[in-house]
Structures are given as structure tokens and as C-alpha cells.
C-alpha positions as a printed NumPy array, in Angstrom:
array([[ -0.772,   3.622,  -7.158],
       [  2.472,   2.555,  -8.963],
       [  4.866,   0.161,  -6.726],
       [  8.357,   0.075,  -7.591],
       [ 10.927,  -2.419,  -6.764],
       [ 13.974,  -0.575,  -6.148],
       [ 16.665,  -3.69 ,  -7.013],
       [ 14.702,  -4.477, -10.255],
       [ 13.437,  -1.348, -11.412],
       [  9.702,  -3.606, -11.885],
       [  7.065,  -1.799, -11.431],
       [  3.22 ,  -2.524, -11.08 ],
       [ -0.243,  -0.49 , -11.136],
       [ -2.929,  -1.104,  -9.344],
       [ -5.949,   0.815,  -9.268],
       [ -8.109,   1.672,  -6.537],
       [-11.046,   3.576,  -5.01 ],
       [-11.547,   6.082,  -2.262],
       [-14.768,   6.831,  -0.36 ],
       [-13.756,  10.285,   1.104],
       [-15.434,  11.405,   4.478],
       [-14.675,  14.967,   5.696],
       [-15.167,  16.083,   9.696],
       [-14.465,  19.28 ,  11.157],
       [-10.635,  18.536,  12.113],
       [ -9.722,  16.133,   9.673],
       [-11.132,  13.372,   6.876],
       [-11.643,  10.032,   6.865],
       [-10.478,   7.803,   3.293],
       [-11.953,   4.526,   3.279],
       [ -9.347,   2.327,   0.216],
       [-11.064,  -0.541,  -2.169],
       [ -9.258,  -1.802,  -4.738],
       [-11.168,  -1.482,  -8.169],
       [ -9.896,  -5.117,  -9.208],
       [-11.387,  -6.233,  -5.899],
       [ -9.133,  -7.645,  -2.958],
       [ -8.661, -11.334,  -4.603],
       [ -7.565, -11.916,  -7.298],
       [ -9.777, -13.587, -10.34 ],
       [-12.725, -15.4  ,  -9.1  ],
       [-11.26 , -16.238,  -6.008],
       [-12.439, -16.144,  -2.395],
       [ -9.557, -15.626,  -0.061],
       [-11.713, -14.075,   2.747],
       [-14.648, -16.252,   3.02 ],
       [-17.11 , -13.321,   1.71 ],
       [-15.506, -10.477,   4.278],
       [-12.644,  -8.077,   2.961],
       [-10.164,  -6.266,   4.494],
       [-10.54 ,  -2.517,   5.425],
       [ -7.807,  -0.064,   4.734],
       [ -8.422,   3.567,   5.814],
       [ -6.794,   6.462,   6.391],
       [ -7.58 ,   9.235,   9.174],
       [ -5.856,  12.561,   8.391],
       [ -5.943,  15.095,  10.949],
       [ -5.599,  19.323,  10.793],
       [ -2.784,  18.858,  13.631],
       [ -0.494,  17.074,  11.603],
       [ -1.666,  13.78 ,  12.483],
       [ -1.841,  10.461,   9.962],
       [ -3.105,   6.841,  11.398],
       [ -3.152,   4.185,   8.419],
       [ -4.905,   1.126,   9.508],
       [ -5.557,  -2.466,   8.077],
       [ -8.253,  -4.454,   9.581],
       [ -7.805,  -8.255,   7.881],
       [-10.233, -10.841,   8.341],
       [-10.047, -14.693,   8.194],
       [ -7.691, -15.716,   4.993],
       [ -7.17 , -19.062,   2.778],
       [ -5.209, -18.99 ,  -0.338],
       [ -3.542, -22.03 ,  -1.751],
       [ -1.37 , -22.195,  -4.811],
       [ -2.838, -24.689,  -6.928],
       [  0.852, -25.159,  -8.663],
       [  2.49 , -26.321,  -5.315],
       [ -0.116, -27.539,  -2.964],
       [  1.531, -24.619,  -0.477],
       [ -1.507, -23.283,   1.649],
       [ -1.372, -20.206,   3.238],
       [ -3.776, -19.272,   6.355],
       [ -4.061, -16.688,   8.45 ],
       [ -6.704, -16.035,  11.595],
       [ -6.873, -12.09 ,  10.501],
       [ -5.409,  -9.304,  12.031],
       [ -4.739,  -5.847,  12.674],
       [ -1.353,  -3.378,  11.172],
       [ -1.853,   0.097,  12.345],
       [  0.84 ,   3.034,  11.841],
       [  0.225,   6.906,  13.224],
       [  2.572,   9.458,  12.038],
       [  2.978,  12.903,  13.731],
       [  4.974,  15.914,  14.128],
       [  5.011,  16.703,  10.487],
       [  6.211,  13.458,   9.643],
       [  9.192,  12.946,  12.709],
       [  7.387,  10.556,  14.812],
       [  5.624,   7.434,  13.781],
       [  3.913,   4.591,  16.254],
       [  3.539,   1.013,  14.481],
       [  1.349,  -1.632,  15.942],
       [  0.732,  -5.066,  14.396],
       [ -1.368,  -7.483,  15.95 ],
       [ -2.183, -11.335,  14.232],
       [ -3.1  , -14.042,  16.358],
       [ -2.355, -16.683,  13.603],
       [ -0.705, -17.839,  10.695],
       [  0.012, -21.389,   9.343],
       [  1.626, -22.333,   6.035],
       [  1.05 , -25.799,   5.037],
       [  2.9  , -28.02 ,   1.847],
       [  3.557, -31.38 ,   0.45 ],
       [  6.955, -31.017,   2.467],
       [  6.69 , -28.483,   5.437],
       [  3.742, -26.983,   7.685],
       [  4.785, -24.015,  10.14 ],
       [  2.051, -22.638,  12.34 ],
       [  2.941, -19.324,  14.237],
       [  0.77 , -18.059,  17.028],
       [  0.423, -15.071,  18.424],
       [  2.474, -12.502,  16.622],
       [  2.563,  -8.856,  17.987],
       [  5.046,  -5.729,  16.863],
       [  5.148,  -2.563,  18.657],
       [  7.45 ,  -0.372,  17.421],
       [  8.397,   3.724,  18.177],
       [ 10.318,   6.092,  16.219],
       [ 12.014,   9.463,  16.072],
       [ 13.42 ,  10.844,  13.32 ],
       [ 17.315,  12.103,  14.047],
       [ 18.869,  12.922,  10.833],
       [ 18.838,  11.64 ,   7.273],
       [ 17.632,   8.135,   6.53 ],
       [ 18.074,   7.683,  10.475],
       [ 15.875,   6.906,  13.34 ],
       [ 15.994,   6.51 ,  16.815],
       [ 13.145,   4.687,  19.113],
       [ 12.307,   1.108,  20.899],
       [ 10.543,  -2.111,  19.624],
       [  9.026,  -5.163,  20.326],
       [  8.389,  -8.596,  18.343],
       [  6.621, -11.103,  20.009],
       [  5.862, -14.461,  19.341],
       [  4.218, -17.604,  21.062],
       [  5.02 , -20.186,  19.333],
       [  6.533, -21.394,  16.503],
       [  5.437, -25.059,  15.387],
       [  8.039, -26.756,  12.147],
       [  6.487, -30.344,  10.963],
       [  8.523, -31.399,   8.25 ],
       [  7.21 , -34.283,   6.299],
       [ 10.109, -36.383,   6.492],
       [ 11.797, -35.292,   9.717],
       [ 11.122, -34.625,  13.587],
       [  8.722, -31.9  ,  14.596],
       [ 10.07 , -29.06 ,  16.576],
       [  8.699, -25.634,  18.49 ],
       [ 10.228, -22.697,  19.343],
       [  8.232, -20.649,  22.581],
       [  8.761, -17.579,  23.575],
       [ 10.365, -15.849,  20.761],
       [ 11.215, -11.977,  21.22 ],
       [ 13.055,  -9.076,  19.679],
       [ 13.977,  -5.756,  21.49 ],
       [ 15.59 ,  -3.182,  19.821],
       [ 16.455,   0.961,  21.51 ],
       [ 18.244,   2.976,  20.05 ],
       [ 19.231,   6.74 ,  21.417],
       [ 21.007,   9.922,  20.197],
       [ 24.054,  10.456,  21.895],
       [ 26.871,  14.06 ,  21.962],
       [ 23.678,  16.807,  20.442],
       [ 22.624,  13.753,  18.049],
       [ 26.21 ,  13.808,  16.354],
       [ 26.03 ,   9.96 ,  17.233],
       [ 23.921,   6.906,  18.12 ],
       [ 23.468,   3.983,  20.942],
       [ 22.031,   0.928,  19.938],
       [ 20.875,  -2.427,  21.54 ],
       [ 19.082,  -5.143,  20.383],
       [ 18.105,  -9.004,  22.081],
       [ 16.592, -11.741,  20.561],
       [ 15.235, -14.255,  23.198],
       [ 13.845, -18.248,  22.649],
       [ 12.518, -19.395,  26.022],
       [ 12.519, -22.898,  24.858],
       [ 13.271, -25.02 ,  21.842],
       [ 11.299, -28.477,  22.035],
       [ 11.343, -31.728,  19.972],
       [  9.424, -34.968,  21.161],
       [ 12.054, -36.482,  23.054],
       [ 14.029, -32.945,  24.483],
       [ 14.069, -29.585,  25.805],
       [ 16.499, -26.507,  25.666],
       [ 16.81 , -23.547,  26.527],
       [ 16.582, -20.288,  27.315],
       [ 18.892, -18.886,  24.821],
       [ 19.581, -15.101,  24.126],
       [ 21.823, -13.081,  22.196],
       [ 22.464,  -9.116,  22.565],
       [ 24.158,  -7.151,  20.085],
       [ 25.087,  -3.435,  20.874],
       [ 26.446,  -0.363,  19.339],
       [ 28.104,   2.529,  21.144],
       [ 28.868,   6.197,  19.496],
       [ 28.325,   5.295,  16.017],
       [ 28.573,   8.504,  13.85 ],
       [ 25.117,   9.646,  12.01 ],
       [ 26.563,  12.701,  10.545],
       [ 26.055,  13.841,   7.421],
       [ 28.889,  12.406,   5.214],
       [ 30.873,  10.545,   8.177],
       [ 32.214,   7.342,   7.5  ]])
């Protein structure tokens, strides 16, 4: 597998292995990288690994899925500590590649330092999408978050609750153009001493062009 970063032109290998299961109506590829999921002598998952398979089926149907258990890793440069309670990212693409369903599910995450330590619970994405034309897609989504928790080390604490993110989107005029609408919500923003809130903000577009070459 060679990944490429587009802005840089970097690229890097890694090599992997595939245990192959075949069924009547589709197969089943279970992914291990050869190098092993840590890197060096590490132990990032506390002796379980992550699971990434594939499920293809005869119908035109793809579901990648990522099952991620408990994680530690700490850069021993910076002190930084990054922890996460494990989790689940799921995609399913169908109709030849014009539909695709996105699902990601982690209860916990906290990054700890010398200067900052930001715990986020409960994150959860659901996302749907159409393909219309081109590089665009149509479809509805959802982030949402519990809690966000900021301790800096030499200023107040604070928490954001309640965080969310929809987003639509619909063709409009025989898919010539596109309606958009997306709202980010914060039920609450507290410090030790005060509360505020809710706040939201909604940004929408109306009949913007997707054809081919329009400007």
C-alpha cells in the first residue's frame, strides 16, 4: 500500500497481510500489517490489536470496518500522551460506488502534556452520501460530542457540553444545482466560576451551480 500526500508529493510504503475468506455471495479480507500494528518494540494496545477487515459482496456491496481496542502512546520527546478508550470506524459503499454510509463510534480520547490535557467523551459521526456529479456529493451528517474538558497548566479549566454538527445537503433544478445547510451547536460552555450558553451558528447555501465547468 503506497500513501501519498497530495501537497508534498511524500510518499510512504507499508506492507501488509491478508487472510482471505471466500462465502458463497461474497469474501471476507481480514488486514495485518507485516511490521505489526506498533511500531518498534512498543505496546500501544496493551497485548490486543486492532482488526481491519473488509466484506465484499457479489451485489455491489463494500463495508470496511476498524475495530480499535484500548490505546496508550506517549512521545518520549515531549511528554505529550495520547489515550484513547477504543472504538469503532465503519464505512459501507453501494450502488457501484454512488452511495456510501460512515459510522464512527469512540467513547474516549484524552491527550495529556507538560502544558495542556483535553479529554473528549463520547464522540459519534454518522454520516450519508450520494454521489451527484463530479467530485460532488449530496447527503446528511451528524457529529456528536459530550464533552469537551481543556486544563491548561497555567490557566483556568474550561468544558464545552453538548457539541454538534449537522450538515444536508440536496440536489436542486434535475441536479444542475445544490442546497446546503449546516449548524454547529455548544449547549454550554463552563469555567469554575460561570456558565454560558446555548450558542449556535447556521450557515446555508441556496442554488449553487455543480455543473460541469460552471463557475
Amino acid at each position: 500500500m503506497n500513501l501519498i500526500n497530495p501537497e508534498t508529493g511524500e510518499s510512504q510504503k507499508l506492507a501488509y497481510r491478508a487472510n482471505v475468506t471466500h462465502g458463497v455471495t461474497g469474501s471476507l479480507m481480514d488486514f495485518q500489517p507485516e511490521d505489526g500494528w506498533a511500531a518498534g518494540d512498543t505496546d500501544w494496545f496493551s497485548g490486543e490489536e486492532p482488526r481491519l477487515t473488509l466484506e465484499t459482496r457479489l451485489w455491489g456491496t463494500a463495508v470496511l470496518e476498524l475495530e480499535a481496542p484500548q490505546m496508550t502512546l506517549t512521545d518520549p520527546d515531549t511528554g505529550e500522551t495520547l489515550a484513547s478508550s477504543g472504538g469503532l470506524a465503519r464505512i459501507e459503499v453501494s450502488d457501484a460506488g454512488s452511495q456510501a454510509d460512515a459510522l464512527m463510534v469512540w467513547p474516549g480520547v484524552t491527550l495529556s502534556g507538560p502544558d495542556l490535557d483535553i479529554q473528549v467523551s463520547d464522540f459519534r459521526l454518522e454520516q450519508t452520501m450520494s454521489h451527484l456529479t463530479g467530485e460532488v456529493w449530496t447527503g446528511s451528517g451528524e457529529i456528536a460530542v459530550e464533552s469537551v474538558a481543556v486544563t491548561p497548566a497555567s490557566e483556568a479549566p474550561f468544558m464545552l457540553q453538548g457539541i454538534s454538527v449537522l450538515s444536508s445537503s440536496e440536489p436542486v433544478n434535475d441536479g444542475e444545482r445544490l442546497d446546503s445547510r449546516m449548524t454547529f451547536e455548544v449547549a454550554g460552555v463552563s469555567t469554575a466560576d460561570e456558565r454560558y450558553g446555548p450558542q449556535r451558528l447556521v450557515l446555508a447555501l441556496s442554488g449553487l451551480d455543480v455543473r460541469p465547468g460552471a463557475t
